[in-house]
N, C-alpha and C positions, 0 to 999 in steps of 0.2 A: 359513445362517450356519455357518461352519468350526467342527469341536469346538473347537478352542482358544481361539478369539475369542468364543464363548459359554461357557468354564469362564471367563476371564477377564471378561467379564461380569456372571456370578453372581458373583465373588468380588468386584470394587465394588462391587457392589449391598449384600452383606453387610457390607462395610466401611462405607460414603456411611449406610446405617441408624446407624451408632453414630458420626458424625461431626457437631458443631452445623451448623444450617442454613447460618448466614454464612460457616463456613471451606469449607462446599463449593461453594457459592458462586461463590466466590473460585479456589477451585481447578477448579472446570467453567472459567472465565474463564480461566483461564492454559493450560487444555489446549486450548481453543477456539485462544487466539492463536496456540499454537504451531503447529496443527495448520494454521493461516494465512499463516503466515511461509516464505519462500522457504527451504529449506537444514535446514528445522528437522523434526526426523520424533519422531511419540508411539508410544512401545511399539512401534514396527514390527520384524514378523518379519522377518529378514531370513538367507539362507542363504549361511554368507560363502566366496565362490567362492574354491577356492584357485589359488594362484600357480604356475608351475613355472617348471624353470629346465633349461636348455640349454648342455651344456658340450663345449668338444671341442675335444680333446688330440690334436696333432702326434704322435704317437708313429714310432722309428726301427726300420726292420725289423731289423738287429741286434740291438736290445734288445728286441723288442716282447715275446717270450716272456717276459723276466722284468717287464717291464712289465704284462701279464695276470696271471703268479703273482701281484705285489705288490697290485693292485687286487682280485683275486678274493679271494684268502686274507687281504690285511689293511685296505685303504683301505677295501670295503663294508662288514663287519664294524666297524669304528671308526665311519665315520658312521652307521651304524643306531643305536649308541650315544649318539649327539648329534642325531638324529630325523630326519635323512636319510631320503629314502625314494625309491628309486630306483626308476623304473618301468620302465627298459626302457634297457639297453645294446649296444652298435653298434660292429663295424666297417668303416671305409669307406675307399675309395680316392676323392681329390679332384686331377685333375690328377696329379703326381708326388708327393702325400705320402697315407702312412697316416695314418688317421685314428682316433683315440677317441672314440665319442660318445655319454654316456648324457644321461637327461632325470631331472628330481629332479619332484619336487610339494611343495610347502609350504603349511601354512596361509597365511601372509600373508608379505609383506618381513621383519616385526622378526625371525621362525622362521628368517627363510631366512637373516636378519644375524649370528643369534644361535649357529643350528648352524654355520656358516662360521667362525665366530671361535673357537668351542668345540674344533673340528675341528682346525683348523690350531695352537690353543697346548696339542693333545693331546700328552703326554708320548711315548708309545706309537706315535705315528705320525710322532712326529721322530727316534724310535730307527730304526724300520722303515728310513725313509728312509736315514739315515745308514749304516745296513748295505749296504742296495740299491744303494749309490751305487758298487760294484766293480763293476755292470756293465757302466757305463758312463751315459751321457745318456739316458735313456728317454722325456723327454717335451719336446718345442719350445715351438713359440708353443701359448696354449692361449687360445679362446673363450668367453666368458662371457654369457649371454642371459636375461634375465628375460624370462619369457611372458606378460603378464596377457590371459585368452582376451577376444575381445569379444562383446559382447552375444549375438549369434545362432552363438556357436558352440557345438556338438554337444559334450555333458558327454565328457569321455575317461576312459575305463573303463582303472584298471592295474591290478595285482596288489592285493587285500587283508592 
């Protein structure tokens, strides 16, 4: 038996001791059901896989250079702030356009709905922009990808 599922154990057992006979009863019967029912899980460990996310930015070779300063020096900085967590950034050539491409990890969707919305009505990085905008156009169409891995995919290791 796993330590945790026998510390978990002893600690019913200590509890179920000071509880009247008929309420546990009752309550063996409702964890039976549950643990009977399609859809329905008791106490289960569970290690919650995180999400990542896939982005990528049309960027113009005229501008690409201040497009780098602005993402290096202020965009990763600001989302680190709102719990971004970037693992790894790319550039590529696809056909005739440069390309942008980093990859995020989130704990789950509401992390990733919640840093996005943070992010984007950040004071701080609507200034940025609005300064940066004498360069000219720096970024086109831009891609957006939610990853959820499947079952038998191999954990991926990024920066701590």
């Amino acid at each position: 038996m796993p330590r945790r599922a026998l510390q978990t154990a002893l600690i019913a057992l200590s509890i179920a001791s000071r509880v009247p006979r008929p309420v546990m009863r009752r309550l063996s019967f409702l964890v039976l059901l549950c643990a009977c029912l399609p859809g329905v899980s008791v106490a289960q460990e569970t290690d919650a896989t995180p999400i990542h996310q896939l982005r990528i930015y049309e960027i113009f070779d005229d501008t690409k250079g201040a497009f780098h300063d602005r993402f290096r020096d202020h965009a990763a900085r600001i989302m680190a702030r709102h719990g971004f967590r970037i693992l790894g950034m790319w550039e590529t050539r696809h056909g005739d356009r440069t390309e942008f491409v980093y990859l995020l990890e989130w704990p789950d969707e509401a992390a990733q709905k919640a840093g996005w919305a943070a992010f984007m009505a950040d004071r701080e990085w609507s200034d940025i922009k609005a300064r940066t905008r004498v360069h000219g156009e720096m970024v086109g169409d831009i891609e957006d990808r939610t990853l959820v891995p499947v079952p038998y995919s191999p954990a991926l290791r990024g920066p701590e």
